[in-house]
C-alpha positions in Angstrom: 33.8 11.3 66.8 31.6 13.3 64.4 29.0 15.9 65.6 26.3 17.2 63.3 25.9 20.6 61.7 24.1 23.1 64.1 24.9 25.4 60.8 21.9 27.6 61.1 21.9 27.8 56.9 19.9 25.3 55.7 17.8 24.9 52.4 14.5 26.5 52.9 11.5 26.6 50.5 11.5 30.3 50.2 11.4 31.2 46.6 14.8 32.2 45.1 12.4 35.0 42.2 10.8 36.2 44.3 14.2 37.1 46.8 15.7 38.1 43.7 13.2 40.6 42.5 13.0 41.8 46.3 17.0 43.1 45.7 16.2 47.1 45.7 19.5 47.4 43.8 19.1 47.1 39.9 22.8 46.7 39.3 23.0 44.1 41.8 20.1 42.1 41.1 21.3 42.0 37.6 24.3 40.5 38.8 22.3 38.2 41.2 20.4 36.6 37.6 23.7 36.4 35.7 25.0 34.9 38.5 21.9 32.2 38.7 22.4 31.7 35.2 26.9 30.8 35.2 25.6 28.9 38.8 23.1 26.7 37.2 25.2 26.0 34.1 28.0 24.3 36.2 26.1 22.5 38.3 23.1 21.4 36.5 21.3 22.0 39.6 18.2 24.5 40.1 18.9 27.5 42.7 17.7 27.0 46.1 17.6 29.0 49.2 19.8 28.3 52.1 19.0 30.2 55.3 17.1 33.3 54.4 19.6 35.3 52.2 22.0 32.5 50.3 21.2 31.3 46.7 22.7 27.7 46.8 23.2 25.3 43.9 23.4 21.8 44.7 24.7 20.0 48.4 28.0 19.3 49.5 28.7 17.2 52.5 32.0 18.1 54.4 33.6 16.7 58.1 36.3 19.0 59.2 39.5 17.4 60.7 37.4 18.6 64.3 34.6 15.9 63.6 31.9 18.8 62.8 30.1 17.7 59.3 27.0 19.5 57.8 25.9 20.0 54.4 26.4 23.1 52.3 25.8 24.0 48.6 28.5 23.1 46.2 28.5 27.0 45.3 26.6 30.1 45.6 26.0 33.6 46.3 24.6 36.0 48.4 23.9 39.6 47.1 25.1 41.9 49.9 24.9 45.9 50.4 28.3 46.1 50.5 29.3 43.4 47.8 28.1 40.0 46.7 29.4 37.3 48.5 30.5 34.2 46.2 30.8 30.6 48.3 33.1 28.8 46.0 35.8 26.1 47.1 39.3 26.8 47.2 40.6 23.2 46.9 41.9 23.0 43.4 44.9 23.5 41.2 45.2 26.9 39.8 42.8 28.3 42.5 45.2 31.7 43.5 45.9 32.0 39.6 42.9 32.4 38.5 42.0 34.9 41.4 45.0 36.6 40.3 43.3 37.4 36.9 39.8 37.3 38.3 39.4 41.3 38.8 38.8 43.8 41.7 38.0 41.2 44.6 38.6 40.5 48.0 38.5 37.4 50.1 38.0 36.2 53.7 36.9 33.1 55.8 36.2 31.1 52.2 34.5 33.8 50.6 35.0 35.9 47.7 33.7 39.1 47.9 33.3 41.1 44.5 31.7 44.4 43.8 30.4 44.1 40.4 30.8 41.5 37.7 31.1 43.9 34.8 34.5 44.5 36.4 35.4 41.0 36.7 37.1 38.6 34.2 33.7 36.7 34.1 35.4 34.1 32.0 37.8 33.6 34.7 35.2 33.5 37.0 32.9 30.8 35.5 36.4 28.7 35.4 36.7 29.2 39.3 33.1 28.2 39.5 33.5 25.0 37.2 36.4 24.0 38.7 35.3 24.8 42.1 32.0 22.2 41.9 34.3 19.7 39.9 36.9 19.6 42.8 33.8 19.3 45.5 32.2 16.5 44.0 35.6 14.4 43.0 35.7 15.1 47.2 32.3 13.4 47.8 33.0 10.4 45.4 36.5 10.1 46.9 34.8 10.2 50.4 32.0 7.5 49.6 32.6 4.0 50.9 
């Protein structure tokens, strides 16, 4: 039996410019309009807010093994104090690899947390992007009837 999403982060119509220009840190919100810029490029989607504080590209529609379903983006970011937060999907070949040459990160519950991304690899890390969207939406086709 499925259940719906009660995920709380959902697009909203806030305005991703003006969130961006509201980031008080200049290095970071530099980061946050490279990081629009590698986003939009793999995706071909414009950025969109999800929930008040997520830059989301795109929608992805998942059911865990549990039944829950809900809709996310395909990637995106969220420019934290402590580091930006990149939501990016694990399931592809070469995923640890390339973290493994990515630069200073650290992960947790799906994220990937990085610090700065003129410390980063950003090569590497527009691979883990396009390969992260590819591998999502070969999931939704796969998953169509």
């Amino acid at each position: 039996m499925r259940t719906a999403n009660k995920n709380k982060t959902k697009p909203t119509p806030v305005s991703v410019s003006e969130f961006l220009e509201a980031i008080a840190d200049d290095s970071r919100r530099a980061d946050a309009r490279a990081l629009v810029k590698l986003m939009r490029a793999a995706t071909g989607e414009k950025p969109k807010m999800w929930g008040p504080s997520i830059v989301g590209f795109g929608s992805h529609h998942y059911v865990y093994e549990s039944g829950r379903e809900g809709d996310m983006p395909l990637v995106g970011f969220s420019p934290r104090k402590p580091a930006t937060v990149l939501y990016v999907s694990r399931g592809f070949k070469g995923f640890d690899a390339l973290l493994a040459r990515l630069g200073p990160h650290k992960t947790g519950g799906g994220c990937l947390y990085v610090k700065q991304l003129a410390d980063l690899d950003n090569g590497v890390l527009e691979e883990i992007v396009v390969k992260s969207v590819a591998a999502l939406r070969a999931k939704d086709r796969s998953s169509r009837p």
